[in-house]
N, C-alpha and C positions, 0 to 999 in steps of 0.2 A: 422692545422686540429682540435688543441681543441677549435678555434674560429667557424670555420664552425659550429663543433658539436651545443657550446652553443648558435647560432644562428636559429638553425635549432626548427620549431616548431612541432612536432612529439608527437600527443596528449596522447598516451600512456605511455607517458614518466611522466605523472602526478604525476604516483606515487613516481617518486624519485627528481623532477623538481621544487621547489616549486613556481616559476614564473609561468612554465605551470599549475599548479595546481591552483593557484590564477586566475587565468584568466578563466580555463574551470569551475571550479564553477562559476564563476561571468556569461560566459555567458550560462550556463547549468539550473542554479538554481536563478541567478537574484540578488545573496544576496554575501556580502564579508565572507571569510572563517571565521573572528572570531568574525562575526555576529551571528552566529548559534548558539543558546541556545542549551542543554542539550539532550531537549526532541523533537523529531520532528516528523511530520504525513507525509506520502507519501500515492500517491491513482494513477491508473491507470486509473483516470476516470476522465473527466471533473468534477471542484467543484460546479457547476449547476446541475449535477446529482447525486450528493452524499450527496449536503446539503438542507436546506427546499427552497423553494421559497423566495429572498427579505433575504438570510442568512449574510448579511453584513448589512442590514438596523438592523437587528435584532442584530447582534456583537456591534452594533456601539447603540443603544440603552440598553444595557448590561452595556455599559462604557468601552467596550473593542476598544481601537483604530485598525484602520486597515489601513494596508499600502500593497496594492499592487507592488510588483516588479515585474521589467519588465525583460523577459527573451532575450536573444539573439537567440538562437535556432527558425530558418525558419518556423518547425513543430510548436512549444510549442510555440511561439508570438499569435497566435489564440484564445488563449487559456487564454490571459487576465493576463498572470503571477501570479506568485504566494502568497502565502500571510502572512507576517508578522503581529501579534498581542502583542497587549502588555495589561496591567491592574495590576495595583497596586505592581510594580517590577516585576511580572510574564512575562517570554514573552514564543510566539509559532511560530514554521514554520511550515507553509503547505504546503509540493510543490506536483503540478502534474508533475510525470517525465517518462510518456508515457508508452501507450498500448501493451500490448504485451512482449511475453518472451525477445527477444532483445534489442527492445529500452528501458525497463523496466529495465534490467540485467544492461545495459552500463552504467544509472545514479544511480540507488542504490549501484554500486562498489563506482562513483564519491562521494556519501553523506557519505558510510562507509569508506572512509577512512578520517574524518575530525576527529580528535584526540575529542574533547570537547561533539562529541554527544555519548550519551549513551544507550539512550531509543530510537526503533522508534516502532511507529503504523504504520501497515497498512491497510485502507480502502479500501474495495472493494466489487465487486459482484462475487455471485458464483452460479453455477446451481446448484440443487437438486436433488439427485438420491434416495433420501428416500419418504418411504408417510407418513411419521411423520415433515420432516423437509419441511415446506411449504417455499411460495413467503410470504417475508415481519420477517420470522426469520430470526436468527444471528447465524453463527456459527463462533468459536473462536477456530481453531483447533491447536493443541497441536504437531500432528505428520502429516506430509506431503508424500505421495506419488508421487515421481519426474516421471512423463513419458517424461521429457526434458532432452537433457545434453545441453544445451545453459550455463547454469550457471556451468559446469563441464570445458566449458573452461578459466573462472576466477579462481576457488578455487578448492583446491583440495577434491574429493566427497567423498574421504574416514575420511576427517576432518570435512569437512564440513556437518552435517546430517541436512538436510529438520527439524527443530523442532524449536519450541518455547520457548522461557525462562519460566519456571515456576512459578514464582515469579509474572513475568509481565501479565502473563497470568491471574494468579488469581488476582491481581488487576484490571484487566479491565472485566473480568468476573461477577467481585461484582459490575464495574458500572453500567453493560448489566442488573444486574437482578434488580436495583434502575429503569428499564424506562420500558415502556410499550411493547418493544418489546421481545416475547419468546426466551431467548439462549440457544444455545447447544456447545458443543466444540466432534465434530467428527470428525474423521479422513475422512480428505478430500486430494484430488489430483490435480496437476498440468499439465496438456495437452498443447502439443506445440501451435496448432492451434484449434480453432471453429470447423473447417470444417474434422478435427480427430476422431470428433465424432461419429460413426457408432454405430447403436442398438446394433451390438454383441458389441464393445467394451465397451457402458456404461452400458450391461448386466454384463458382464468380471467385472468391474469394484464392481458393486452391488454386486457380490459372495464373491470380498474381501474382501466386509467393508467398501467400501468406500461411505462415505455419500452426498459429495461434489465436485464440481470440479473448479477450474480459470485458469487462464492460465498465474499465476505471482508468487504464493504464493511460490511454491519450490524454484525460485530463490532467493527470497527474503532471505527466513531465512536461505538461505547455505551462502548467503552472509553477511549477517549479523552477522551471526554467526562465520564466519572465520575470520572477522575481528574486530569481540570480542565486538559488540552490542547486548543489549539487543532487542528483537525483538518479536512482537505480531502481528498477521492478524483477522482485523473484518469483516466476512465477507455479505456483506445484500444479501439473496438470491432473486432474479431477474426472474428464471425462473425453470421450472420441464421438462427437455425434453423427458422423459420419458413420462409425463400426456398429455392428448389432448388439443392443442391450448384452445376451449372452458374452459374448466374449468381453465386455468392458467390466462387468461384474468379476470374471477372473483374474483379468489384473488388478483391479482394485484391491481384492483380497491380500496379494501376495509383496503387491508395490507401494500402497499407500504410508504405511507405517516406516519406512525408509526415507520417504519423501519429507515426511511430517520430521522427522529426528534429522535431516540434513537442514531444514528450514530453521529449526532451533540454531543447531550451532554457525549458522551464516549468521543468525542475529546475535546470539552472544558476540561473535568473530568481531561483526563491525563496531558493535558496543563497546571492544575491547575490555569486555568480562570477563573472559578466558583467553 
């Protein structure tokens, strides 16, 4: 029976397996467990849309080497794998590890539980429920409003609080306010789904205070945090669903491309690639 057992491949078992755990990072994330540097970025977004156009001709003109890893995951092969950096002893990992509260939650338990990392960013977009916080600002929020319990069945929610490290926070706050894009740190919210959205609920949502909305960020830092990472969310905001199509299309135009080249150099900054 104890051969069967150790036989049996049973991916949840990671967390006590270390064979299973060697292998589902390798093929989840592309990279060997004690490859992974310190400080790593995670983004729910393809890296074509989160970093400038030609953003590896420009790493790679930097002096910063780049090495693509290739991911196993059917989904995440599309997606061109993810990216190891290096530069003058410094190194960085950037993985995309997918959209959405679930497939989001399944890999950031897999990265928090690798002993050696300490710090992660996360990159992302979020909508706007304020009319101060436009398309093309950053908000770096501090305290999360969970409208998920997807991340309640990993950790436990009375350990785990939706927040951000303070430390980390203000560090990356001081590189926001070094680049041309406006930052704010307001209390934003987590929603399961896009399609959740109803006017009374992002009205609901405005009476609390809430400034922001994604649909990752509350997993994130419950998980992160319960398993004793340091943890920050960047987030470029993308859209106002509250304002009329028309006017959100004219910021876009004018704001986006500043947002996207501030998001870069927050992630070089924490990397300490530059």
């Amino acid at each position: 029976m104890d051969f069967l057992r150790s036989s049996l491949m049973i991916f949840g078992d990671f967390i006590r397996n270390k064979e299973i755990r060697k292998r589902v990072i390798k093929e989840e994330l592309g990279v060997e467990e004690d490859e992974i540097p310190e400080r790593v970025v995670v983004t729910p977004m393809p890296f074509n849309t989160q970093f400038p156009k030609n953003f590896e001709d420009i790493l790679i003109n930097m002096g910063i080497k780049v090495n693509r890893l290739k991911v196993e995951d059917q989904i995440l092969q599309q997606f061109q794998g993810n990216l190891f950096l290096e530069k003058d002893g410094s190194r960085g990992f950037i993985a995309f590890i997918g959209r959405g509260l679930i497939d989001f939650t399944e890999r950031i338990r897999i990265l928090a539980m690798i002993s050696q990392i300490k710090d992660i960013l996360f990159i992302g977009t979020a909508g706007s429920l304020s009319n101060e916080i436009l398309i093309g600002d950053l908000n770096i929020p501090k305290y999360v409003v969970p409208f998920e319990n997807v991340s309640d069945f990993y950790v436990d929610p009375t350990i785990a609080i939706p927040q951000a490290d303070e430390t980390l926070l203000n560090e990356i706050y001081e590189y926001a306010k070094e680049t041309e894009a406006k930052a704010y740190s307001a209390l934003h919210a987590t929603i399961l789904f896009p399609y959740s959205e109803t006017t009374e609920f992002l009205n609901y949502l405005v009476n609390i205070g809430v400034s922001t909305i994604d649909m990752e960020v509350s997993a994130f830092y419950k998980v992160a945090k319960f398993y004793g990472k340091r943890a920050v969310a960047v987030l470029r905001i993308s859209d106002m669903p509250l304002i009329e199509l028309h006017k959100q299309k004219e910021l876009i135009k004018v704001r986006r491309e500043i947002a996207i080249n501030a998001i870069f150099k927050i992630v070089l900054r924490f990397l300490k690639l530059i």
